[in-house]
C-alpha positions as CSV (number, residue, x, y, z in Angstrom):
1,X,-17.9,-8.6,9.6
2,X,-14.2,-9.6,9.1
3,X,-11.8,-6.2,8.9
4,X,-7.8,-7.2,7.9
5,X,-5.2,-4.8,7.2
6,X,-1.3,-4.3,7.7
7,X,0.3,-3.7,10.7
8,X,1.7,-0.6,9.4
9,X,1.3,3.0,11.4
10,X,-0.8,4.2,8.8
11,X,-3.2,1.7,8.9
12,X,-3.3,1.3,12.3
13,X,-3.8,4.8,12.9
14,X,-6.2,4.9,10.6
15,X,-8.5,2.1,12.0
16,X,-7.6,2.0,15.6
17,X,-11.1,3.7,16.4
18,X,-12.9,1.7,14.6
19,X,-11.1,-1.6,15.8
20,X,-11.9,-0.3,19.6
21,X,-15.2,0.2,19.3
22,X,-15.0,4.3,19.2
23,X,-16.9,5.5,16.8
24,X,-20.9,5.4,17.3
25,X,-22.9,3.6,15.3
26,X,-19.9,1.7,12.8
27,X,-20.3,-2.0,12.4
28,X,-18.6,-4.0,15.0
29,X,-15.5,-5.3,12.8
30,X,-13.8,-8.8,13.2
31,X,-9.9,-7.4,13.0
32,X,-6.9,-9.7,11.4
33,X,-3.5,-8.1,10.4
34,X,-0.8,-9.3,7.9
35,X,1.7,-8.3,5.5
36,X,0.6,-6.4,2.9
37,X,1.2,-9.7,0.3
38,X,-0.2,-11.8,2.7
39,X,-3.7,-9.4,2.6
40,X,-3.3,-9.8,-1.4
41,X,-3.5,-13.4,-1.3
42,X,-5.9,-13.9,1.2
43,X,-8.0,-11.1,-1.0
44,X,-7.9,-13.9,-4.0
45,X,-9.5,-16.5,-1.8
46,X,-12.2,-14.1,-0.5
47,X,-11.4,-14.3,3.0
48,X,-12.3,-11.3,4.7
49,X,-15.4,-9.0,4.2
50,X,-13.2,-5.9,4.5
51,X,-9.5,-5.5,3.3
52,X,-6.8,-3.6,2.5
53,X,-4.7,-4.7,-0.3
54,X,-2.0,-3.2,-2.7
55,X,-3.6,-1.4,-5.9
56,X,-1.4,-3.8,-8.1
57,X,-3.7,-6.5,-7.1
58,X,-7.1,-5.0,-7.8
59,X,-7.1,-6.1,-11.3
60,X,-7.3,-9.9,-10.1
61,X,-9.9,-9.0,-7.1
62,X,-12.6,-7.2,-8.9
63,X,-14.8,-10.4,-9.4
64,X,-15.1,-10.8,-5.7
65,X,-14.5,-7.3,-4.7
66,X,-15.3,-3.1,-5.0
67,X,-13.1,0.0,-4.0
68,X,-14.7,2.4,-0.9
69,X,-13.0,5.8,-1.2
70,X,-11.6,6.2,2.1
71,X,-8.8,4.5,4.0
72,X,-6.5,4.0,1.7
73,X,-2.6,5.2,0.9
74,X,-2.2,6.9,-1.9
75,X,-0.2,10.7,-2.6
76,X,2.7,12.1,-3.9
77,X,6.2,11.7,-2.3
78,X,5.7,8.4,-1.1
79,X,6.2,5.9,-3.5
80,X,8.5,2.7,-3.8
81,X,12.6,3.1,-3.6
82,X,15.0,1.3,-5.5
83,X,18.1,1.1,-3.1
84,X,21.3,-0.9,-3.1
85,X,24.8,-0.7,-2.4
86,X,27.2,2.2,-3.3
87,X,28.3,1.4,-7.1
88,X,25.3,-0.6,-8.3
89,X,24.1,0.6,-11.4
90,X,20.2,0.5,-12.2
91,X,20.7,-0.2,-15.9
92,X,22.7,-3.4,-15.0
93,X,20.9,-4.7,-12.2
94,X,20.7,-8.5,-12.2
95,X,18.7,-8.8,-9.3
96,X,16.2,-7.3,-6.7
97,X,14.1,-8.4,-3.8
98,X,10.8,-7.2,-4.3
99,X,7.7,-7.5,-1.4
100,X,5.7,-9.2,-3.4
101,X,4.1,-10.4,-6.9
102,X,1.1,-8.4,-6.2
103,X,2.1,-5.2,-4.8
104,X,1.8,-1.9,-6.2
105,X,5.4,-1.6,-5.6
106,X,6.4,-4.2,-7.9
107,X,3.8,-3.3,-10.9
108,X,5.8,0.1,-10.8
109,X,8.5,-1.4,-10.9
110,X,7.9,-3.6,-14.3
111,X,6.1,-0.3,-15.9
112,X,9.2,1.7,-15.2
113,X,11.5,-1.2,-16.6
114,X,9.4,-1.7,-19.8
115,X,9.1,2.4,-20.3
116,X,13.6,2.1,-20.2
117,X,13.5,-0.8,-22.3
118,X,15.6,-2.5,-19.8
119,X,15.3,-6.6,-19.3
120,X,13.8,-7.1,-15.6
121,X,15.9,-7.9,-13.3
122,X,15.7,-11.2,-11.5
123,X,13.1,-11.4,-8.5
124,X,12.9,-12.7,-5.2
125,X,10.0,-12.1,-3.4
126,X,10.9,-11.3,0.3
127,X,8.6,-10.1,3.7
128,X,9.0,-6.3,3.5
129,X,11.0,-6.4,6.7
130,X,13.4,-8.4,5.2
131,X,14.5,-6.6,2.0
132,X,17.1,-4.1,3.5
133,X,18.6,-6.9,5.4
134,X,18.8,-9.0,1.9
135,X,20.6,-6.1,0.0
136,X,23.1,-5.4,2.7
137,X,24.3,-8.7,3.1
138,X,24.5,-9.1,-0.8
139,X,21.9,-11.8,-1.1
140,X,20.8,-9.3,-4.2
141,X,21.6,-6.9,-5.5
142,X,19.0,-4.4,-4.8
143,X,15.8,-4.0,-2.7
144,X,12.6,-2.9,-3.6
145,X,11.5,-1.3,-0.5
146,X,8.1,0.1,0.6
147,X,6.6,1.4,4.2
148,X,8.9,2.5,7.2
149,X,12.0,1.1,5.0
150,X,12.2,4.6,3.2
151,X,12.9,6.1,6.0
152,X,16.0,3.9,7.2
153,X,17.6,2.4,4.2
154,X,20.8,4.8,4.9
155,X,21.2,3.8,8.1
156,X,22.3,0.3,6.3
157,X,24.8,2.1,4.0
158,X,22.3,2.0,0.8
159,X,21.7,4.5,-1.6
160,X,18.8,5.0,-3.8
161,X,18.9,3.8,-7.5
162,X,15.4,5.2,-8.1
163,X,12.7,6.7,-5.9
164,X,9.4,5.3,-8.4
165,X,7.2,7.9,-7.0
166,X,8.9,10.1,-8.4
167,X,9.0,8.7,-11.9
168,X,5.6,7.6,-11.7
169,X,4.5,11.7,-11.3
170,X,7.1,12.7,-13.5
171,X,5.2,10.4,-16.3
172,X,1.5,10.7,-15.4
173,X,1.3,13.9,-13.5
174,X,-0.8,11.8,-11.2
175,X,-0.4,11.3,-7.2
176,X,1.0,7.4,-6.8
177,X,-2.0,4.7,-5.8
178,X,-0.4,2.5,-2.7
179,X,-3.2,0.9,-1.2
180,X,-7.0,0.7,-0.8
181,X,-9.9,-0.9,0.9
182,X,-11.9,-3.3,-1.0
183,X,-15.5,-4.2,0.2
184,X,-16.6,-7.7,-0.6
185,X,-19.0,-7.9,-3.9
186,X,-21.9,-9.7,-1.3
187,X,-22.1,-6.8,1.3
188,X,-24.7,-4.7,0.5
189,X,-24.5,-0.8,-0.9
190,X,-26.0,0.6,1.7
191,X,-23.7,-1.5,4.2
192,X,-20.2,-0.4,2.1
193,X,-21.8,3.3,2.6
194,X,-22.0,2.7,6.4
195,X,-18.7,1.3,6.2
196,X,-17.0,4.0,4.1
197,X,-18.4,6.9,6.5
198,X,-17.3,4.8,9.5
199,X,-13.5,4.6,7.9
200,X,-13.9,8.6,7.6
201,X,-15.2,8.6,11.4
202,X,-12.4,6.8,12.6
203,X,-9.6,8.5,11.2
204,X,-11.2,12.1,12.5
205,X,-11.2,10.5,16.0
206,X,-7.6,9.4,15.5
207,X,-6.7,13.2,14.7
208,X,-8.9,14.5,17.4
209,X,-7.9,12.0,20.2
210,X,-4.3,10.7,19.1
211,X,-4.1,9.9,22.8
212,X,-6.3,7.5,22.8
213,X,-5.2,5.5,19.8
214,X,-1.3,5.9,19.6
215,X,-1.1,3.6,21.9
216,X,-2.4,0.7,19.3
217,X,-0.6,2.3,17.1
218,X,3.0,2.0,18.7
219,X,2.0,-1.5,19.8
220,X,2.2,-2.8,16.0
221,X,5.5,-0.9,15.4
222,X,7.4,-1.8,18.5
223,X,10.2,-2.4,16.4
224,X,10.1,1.2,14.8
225,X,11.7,4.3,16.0
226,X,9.2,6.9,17.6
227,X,9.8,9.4,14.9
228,X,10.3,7.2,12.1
229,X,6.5,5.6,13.3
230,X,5.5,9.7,13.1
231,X,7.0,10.0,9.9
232,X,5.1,7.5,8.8
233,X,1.6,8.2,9.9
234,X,2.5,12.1,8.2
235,X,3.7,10.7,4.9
236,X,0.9,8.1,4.1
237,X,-1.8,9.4,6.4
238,X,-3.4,12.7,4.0
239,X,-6.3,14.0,2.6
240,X,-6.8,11.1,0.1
241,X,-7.4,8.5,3.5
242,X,-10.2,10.7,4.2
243,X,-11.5,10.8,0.3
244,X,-10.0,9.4,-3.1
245,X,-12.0,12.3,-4.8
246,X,-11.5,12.9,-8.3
247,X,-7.5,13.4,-8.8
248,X,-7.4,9.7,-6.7
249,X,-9.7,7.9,-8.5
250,X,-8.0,8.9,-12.1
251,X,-4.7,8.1,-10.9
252,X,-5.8,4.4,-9.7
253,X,-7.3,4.3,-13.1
254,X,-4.4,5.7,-15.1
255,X,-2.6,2.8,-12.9
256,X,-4.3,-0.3,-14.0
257,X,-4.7,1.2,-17.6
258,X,-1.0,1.3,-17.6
259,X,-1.0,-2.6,-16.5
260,X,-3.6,-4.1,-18.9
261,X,-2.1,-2.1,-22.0
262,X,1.1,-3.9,-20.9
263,X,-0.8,-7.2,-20.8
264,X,0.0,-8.2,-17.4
265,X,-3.4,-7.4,-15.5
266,X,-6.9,-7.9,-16.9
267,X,-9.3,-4.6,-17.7
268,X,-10.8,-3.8,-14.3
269,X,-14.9,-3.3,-14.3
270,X,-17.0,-0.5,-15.0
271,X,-18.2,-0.5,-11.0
272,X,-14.7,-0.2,-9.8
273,X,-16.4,1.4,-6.8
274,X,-19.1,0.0,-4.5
C-alpha cells in the first residue's frame, strides 16, 4: 500500500508512527511526500492508495477516491492569509501568488472574491515556500499563503489583507476544511476501516511518545524555526485529526456546496466517505 502526504509538521507528526512501523497491527504503508499541489495532481492520476490532498480538490477526485475521517487539517483559526506589502489595498489587487489551482486555499479565495463582487485578481501559481519570497520582492502584489507561512509573513515586512479563516467562519459559522485523507475507491471497506483506526493509533502514539517521533518530524522542517515547527503541529494538529465527527463533515460539505453552486467544482457523491 502507497501512503503520500506533505512534508508539513502536521502531517508528519501525525503519520510518523505509522510510517515507522509503531503501531501494531496497521498496514505496512509505502511513504512518498510532496507539496500539497503536487499530492492534488498526483491524486487525479490515481497514484497512490492513500493521500492527503487539499479539500478544494475533492470535487475532481471522488470518481477514484473516498474521505476516512481522521488525519486530516481542518479547525478554526487556521485558515489561508492574504498578505502583501504595507499600502496594498485588497479591493484593488491586480495580482496574487496562490499555492496552487487545486487548493483549498485558493477555492476560498474565489468564494470570498465572488461574495465582494470584486474581479479576481491575476494568478500565479507558486510552491508554497515560494510565495512570501514573491510578494516581497514585488513579483506580485500579494501572496496567498498557507502552512508555516502564517506564522512568519511579518518577519518579511508584510501585513495581512485578509485572514480567509476568518471570513469563512464569519459566513458559515463552520470550522475551515484544509485537508483530508482520501482512500482509493479499489481498497476495500474493511481495509479503509483498518486504515482509519491505524491513522487514530498513530497520532495517540505521537502524543504519548513525542520523543520518539519529533525527531521525523524536525527532519522534514529543517528549514523551520523550533517553535514555529511547535506552532504548527498545535494549530493544525486538534481534535478533528483524530475524528471529522459531525461539525467536520458539514463544514467540508457546506465547502464544496459553496463550489458547485458557483459552478466551478462538480456535485461531490452521495458516499463521500468510505
Amino acid at each position: 500500500m502507497r501512503l503520500a502526504y506533505s512534508p508539513c509538521p502536521n502531517d508528519t507528526y501525525i503519520f510518523a508512527a505509522l510510517t515507522h512501523h509503531l503501531v501494531p497491527g496497521a498496514p505496512r504503508a509505502e511513504v512518498a511526500l510532496h507539496d500539497i499541489e503536487e499530492l492534488n495532481t498526483a491524486a487525479l492520476e490515481g497514484r497512490y492508495e492513500l493521500t492527503k490532498i487539499s479539500y478544494g480538490a475533492i470535487p475532481f477526485l471522488l470518481d477514484r477516491y473516498r474521505l476516512l475521517r481522521a488525519g486530516g487539517a481542518l479547525g478554526r483559526g487556521c485558515g489561508p492569509l492574504v498578505v502583501a506589502r504595507p499600502g496594498v489595498v485588497l479591493e484593488r489587487l491586480r495580482s496574487v501568488a496562490i499555492p496552487g489551482q487545486m487548493t483549498t486555499a485558493y477555492l476560498l479565495l474565489r468564494l470570498l472574491f465572488a461574495d465582494l463582487g470584486l474581479p479576481l485578481p491575476e494568478v500565479r501559481p507558486l510552491r508554497f515556500d515560494g510565495i512570501i519570497g514573491a510578494v516581497e520582492q514585488g513579483d506580485v502584489e500579494a501572496g496567498l499563503i498557507i502552512h508555516e507561512s502564517r506564522f512568519t509573513y511579518r518577519d518579511h515586512g508584510l501585513v495581512c489583507l485578509v485572514d480567509l479563516g476568518e471570513w469563512w467562519e464569519e459566513v458559515t459559522g463552520h470550522p475551515i476544511p484544509l485537508g483530508g485523507i482520501l482512500a482509493r475507491r479499489d481498497l476495500p471497506v474493511e481495509e479503509c476501516r483498518r486504515v482509519n483506526e491505524s491513522i487514530r493509533r498513530s497520532l495517540a502514539h505521537a502524543r504519548a511518545h513525542e520523543s520518539e517521533i519529533i525527531g521525523y518530524v524536525r527532519e522534514h522542517a529543517q528549514e523551520m524555526d523550533e517553535h514555529v515547527m511547535r506552532n504548527h503541529i498545535a494549530l493544525y494538529v486538534n481534535e478533528f485529526s483524530d475524528d471529522l465527527g459531525t461539525e467536520g463533515e458539514a463544514a467540508i460539505r457546506v465547502l464544496l456546496e459553496r463550489g458547485t453552486k458557483a459552478g466551478w467544482t462538480p456535485a461531490a457523491p452521495a458516499d463521500l466517505f468510505a
